[in-house]
N, C-alpha and C positions, 0 to 999 in steps of 0.2 A: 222343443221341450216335450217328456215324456206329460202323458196324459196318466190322472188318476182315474181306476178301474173300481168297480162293484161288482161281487159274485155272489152270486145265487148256489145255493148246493140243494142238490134233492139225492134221497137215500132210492136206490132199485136195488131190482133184486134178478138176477138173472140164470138161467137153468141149459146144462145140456145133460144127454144121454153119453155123452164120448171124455167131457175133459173139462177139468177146471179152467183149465186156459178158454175153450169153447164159450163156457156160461159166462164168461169176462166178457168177451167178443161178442157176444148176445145179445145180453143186456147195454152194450156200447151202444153196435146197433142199432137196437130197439129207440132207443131213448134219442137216437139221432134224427127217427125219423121228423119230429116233431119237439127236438130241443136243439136250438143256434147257438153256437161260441164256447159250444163243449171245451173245455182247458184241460182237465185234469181229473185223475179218478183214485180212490184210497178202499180198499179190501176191508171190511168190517168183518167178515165173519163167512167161513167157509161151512158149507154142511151139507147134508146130502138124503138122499133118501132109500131107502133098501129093500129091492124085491124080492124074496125067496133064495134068501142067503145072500146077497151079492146087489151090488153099486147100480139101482135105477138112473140115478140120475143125479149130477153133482147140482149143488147152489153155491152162489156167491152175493152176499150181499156188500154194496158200493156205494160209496158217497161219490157223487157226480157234480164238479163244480164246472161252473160256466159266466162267464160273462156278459152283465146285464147290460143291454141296450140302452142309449140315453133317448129321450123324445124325439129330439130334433132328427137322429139317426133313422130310427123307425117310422118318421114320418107323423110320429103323432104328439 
């Protein structure tokens, strides 16, 4: 029998200097190092920032959902 799930979402925000694809991939990353059961991710809002005419650096910001641990699993 399928088991029922809890997710957790937290908003990031993730930056490169090359590609909006990259600040995806960054902020995935990032947030991996220190969040278990990543599932899924949704684009809030793309933007960027501009140095002396031209493209510093893209942003993306991301909803991050993940699935929440039960007690018994994590031991506590």
């Amino acid at each position: 029998m399928a088991e029922d799930n809890v997710y957790g979402i937290s908003g990031i925000l993730g930056s490169s200097r090359t590609s909006i694809d990259d600040a995806v991939r960054n902020a995935i990353n990032k947030a991996g190092e220190n969040r278990r059961h990543m599932r899924w991710f949704e684009i809030q809002k793309i933007s960027g920032h501009i140095v002396n005419g031209e493209v510093g650096h893209f942003q993306v910001e991301l909803k991050l959902g993940y699935t929440l641990e039960d007690d018994a699993a994590s031991g506590g």
